[in-house]
C-alpha positions, -999 to +999 in steps of 0.1 A: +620-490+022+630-456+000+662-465-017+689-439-009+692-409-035+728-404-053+761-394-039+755-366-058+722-355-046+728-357-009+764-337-015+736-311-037+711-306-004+741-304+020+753-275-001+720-259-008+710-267+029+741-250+041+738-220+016+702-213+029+713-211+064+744-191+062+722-164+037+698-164+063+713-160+093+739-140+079+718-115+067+696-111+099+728-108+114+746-080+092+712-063+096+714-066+134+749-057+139+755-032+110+726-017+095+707-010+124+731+007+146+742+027+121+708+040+110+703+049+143+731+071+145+724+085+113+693+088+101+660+107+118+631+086+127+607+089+096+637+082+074+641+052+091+611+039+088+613+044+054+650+030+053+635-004+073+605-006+047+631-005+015+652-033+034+622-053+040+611-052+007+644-060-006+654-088+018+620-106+025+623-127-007+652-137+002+646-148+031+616-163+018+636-186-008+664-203+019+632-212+045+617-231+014+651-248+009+656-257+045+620-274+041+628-285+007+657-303+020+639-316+050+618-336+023+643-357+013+648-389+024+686-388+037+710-409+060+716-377+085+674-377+097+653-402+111+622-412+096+594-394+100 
């Protein structure tokens, strides 16, 4: 049996874990809810696309980074999952 990490480290991959989702879903849903409408209203089509392509390449990473530390914090061994 894996001996339970640290106080400390499970308090560490509930924040991070909690940080990566709201990032996440926060952003798709500013993106949803603000950006989008408002570029359509706004902007003609081929700006848009080119408005869309900027965002992409600006938000992708980021999005990128919190799936790897919801998976990251999958990995560890904690009280709050079953066993795999």
């Amino acid at each position: 049996m894996i001996a339970s990490p640290p106080g400390w480290a499970l308090a560490l991959t509930y924040w991070l874990h909690l940080f990566a989702t709201v990032t996440w879903v926060g952003s798709l849903a500013g993106v949803s809810l603000l950006v989008l409408p408002a570029m359509k209203r706004s902007l003609d089509a081929e700006t848009q696309l080119v408005f869309i392509e900027a965002m992409q390449k600006r938000l992708e990473p980021i999005a990128w980074f919190c799936m790897s530390l919801l998976l990251g914090d999958r990995l560890i061994p904690d009280e709050r999952q079953p066993p795999l």
